[in-house]
C-alpha positions in Angstrom: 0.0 0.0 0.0 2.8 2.2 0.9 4.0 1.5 -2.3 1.4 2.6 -4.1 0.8 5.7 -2.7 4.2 6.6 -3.7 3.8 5.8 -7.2 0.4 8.0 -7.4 1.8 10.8 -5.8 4.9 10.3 -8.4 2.7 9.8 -11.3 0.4 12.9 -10.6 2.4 15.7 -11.5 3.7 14.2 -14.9 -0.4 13.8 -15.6 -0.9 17.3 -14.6 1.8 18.1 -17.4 0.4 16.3 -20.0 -2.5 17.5 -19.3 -1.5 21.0 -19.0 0.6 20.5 -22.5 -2.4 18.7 -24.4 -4.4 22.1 -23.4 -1.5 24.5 -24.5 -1.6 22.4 -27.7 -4.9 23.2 -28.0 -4.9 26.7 -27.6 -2.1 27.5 -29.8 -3.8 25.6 -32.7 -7.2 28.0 -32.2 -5.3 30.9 -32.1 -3.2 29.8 -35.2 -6.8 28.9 -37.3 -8.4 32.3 -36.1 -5.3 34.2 -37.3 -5.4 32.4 -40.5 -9.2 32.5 -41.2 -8.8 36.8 -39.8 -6.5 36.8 -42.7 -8.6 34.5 -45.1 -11.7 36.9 -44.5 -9.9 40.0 -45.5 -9.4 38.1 -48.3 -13.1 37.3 -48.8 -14.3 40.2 -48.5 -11.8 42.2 -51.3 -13.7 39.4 -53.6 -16.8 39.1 -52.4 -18.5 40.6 -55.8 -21.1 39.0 -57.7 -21.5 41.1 -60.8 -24.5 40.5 -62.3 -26.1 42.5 -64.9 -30.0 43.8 -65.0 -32.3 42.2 -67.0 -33.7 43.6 -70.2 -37.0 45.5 -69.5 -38.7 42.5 -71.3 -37.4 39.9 -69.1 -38.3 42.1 -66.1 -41.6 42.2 -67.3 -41.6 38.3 -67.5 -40.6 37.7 -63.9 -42.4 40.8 -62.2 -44.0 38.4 -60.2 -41.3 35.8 -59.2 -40.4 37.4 -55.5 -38.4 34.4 -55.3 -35.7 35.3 -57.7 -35.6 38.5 -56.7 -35.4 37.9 -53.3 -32.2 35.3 -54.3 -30.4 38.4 -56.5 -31.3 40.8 -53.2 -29.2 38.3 -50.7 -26.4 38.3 -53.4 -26.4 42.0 -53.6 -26.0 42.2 -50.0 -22.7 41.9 -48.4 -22.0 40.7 -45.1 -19.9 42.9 -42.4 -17.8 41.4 -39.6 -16.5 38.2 -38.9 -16.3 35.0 -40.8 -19.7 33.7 -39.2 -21.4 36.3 -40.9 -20.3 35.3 -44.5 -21.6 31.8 -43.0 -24.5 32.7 -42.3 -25.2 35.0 -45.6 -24.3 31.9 -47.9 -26.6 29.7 -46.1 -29.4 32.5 -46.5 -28.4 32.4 -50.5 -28.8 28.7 -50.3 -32.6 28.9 -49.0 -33.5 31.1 -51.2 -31.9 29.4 -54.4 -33.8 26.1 -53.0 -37.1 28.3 -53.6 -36.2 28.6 -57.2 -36.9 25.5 -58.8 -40.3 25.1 -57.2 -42.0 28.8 -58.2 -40.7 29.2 -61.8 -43.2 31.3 -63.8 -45.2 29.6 -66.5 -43.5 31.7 -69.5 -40.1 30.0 -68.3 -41.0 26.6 -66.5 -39.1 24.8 -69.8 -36.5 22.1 -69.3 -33.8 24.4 -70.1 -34.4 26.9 -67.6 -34.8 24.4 -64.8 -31.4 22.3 -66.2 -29.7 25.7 -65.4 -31.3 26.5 -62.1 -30.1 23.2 -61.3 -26.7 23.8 -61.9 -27.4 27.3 -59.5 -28.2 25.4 -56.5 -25.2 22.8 -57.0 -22.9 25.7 -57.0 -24.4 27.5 -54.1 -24.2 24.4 -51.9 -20.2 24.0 -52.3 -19.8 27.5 -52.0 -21.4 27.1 -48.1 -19.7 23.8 -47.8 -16.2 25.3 -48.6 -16.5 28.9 -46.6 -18.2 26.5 -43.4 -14.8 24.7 -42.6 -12.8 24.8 -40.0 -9.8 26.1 -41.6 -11.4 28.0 -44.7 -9.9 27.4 -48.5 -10.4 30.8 -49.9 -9.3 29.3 -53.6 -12.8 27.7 -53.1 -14.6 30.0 -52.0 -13.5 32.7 -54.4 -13.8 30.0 -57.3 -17.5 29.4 -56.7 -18.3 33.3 -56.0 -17.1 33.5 -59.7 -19.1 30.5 -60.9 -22.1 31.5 -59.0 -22.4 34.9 -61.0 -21.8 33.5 -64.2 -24.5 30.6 -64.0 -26.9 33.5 -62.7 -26.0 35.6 -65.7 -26.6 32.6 -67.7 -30.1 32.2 -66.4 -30.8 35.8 -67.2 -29.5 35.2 -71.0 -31.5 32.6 -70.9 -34.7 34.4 -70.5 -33.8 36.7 -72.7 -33.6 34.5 -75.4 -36.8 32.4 -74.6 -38.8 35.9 -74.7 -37.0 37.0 -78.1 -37.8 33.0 -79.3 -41.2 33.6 -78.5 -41.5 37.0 -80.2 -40.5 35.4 -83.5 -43.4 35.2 -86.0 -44.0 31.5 -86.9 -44.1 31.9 -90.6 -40.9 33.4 -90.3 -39.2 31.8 -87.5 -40.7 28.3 -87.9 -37.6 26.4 -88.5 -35.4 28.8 -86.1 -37.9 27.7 -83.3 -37.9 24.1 -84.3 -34.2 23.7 -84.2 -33.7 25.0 -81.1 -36.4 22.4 -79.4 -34.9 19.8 -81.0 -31.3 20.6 -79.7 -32.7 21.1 -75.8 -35.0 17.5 -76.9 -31.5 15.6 -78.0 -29.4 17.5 -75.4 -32.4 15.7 -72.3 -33.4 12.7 -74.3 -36.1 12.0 -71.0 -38.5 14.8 -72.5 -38.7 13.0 -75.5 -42.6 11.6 -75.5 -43.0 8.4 -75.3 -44.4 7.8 -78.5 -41.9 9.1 -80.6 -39.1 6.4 -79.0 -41.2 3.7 -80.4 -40.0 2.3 -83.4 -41.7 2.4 -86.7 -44.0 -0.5 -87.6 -42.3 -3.2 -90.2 -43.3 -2.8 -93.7 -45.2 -6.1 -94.4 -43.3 -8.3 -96.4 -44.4 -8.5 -100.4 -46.3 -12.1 -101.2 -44.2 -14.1 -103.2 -46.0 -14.3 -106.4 -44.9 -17.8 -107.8 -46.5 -19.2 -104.8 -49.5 -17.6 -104.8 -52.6 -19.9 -106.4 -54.3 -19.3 -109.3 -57.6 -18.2 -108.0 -61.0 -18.9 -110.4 -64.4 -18.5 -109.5 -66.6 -21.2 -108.8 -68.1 -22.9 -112.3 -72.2 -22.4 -112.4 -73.4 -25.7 -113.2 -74.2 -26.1 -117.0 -77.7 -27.8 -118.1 -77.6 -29.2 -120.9 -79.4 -27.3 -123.8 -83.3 -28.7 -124.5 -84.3 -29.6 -128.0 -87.3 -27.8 -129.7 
């Protein structure tokens, strides 16, 4: 017993040091990731810029009523202030509201096209907050999809535009302008192609071989034989 008191009373004071150490470890590696990321948000916010252009007065006319993407450009427009959280939190506010997209798309645009590209948004968006949400922040990332972000939604604006200026053409004229363009978004998503037009067309029945056809003769009336006078 003696014994072992004297080993526990040798053994605490190296377990207070380790512990102690394992805590200064830990301290020093905070304060080295919050210098970094205080260095990586100056850094975020020099490019934290999404320059998108307005819509022609057309397309504004289109989406007048789609408070969704305008309330998506309005949380792009506006830039965060203060510390690295707040970026956080104003990426994952631009992520809720790009979720919102894809389920309120106006009529005039609801075309397989527009949705493919909206698409493409909100994949974007999502590894923009998974990249600025790390411990240890890659600003590369970050600034990367900032980039990408405003050129798909510049995209979707050009797309607009040229769905209104498709519309606007007269058919007579326009026919086969408007035709080719279906058919590249039809062969560019071959799953909006109906169903009916995948189906191959019926066989062309085979010709009867002549030679083996019968001769075919009409049944013989039966002759009486002609009465004398």
């Amino acid at each position: 017993m003696k014994y072992l008191k004297f080993i526990i009373l040798l053994c605490l004071p190296a377990l207070m040091l380790s512990c102690n150490d394992d805590e200064q470890v830990r301290a020093a590696e905070a304060l080295r990731a919050q210098k970094y990321n205080d260095s990586i948000l100056t850094i975020i916010n020099q490019n934290w810029k999404f320059n998108i252009p307005p819509v022609t007065p057309k397309v504004k006319a289109k989406i007048d009523g789609w408070n969704e993407w305008q309330q998506f450009k309005a949380e792009l427009a506006d830039k965060p202030t203060g510390s690295l959280n707040a970026y956080r939190g104003k990426v994952k506010a631009i992520a809720e509201k790009a979720e919102e997209l894809n389920k309120t798309i106006p009529p005039f645009f609801n075309q397989p096209q527009m949705r493919s590209r909206l698409g493409v948004l909100m994949t974007k968006v999502r590894s923009l907050y998974t990249y600025i949400d790390l411990t240890v922040v890659q600003e590369k990332k970050v600034i990367q999809y900032i980039k990408e972000i405003s050129k798909e939604t510049t995209s979707i604006q050009n797309q607009m535009d040229e769905m209104v200026r498709f519309s606007e053409i007269p058919m007579e004229k326009g026919e086969e302008e408007l035709l080719m363009a279906l058919d590249t978004v039809r062969m560019a998503n071959p799953d909006m192609i109906p169903e009916a037009e995948k189906k191959p067309a019926p066989a062309t029945p085979k010709k009867m071989d002549s030679k083996k056809l019968k001769p075919f003769a009409p049944p013989l009336k039966e002759l009486k034989p002609k009465t004398e006078n």
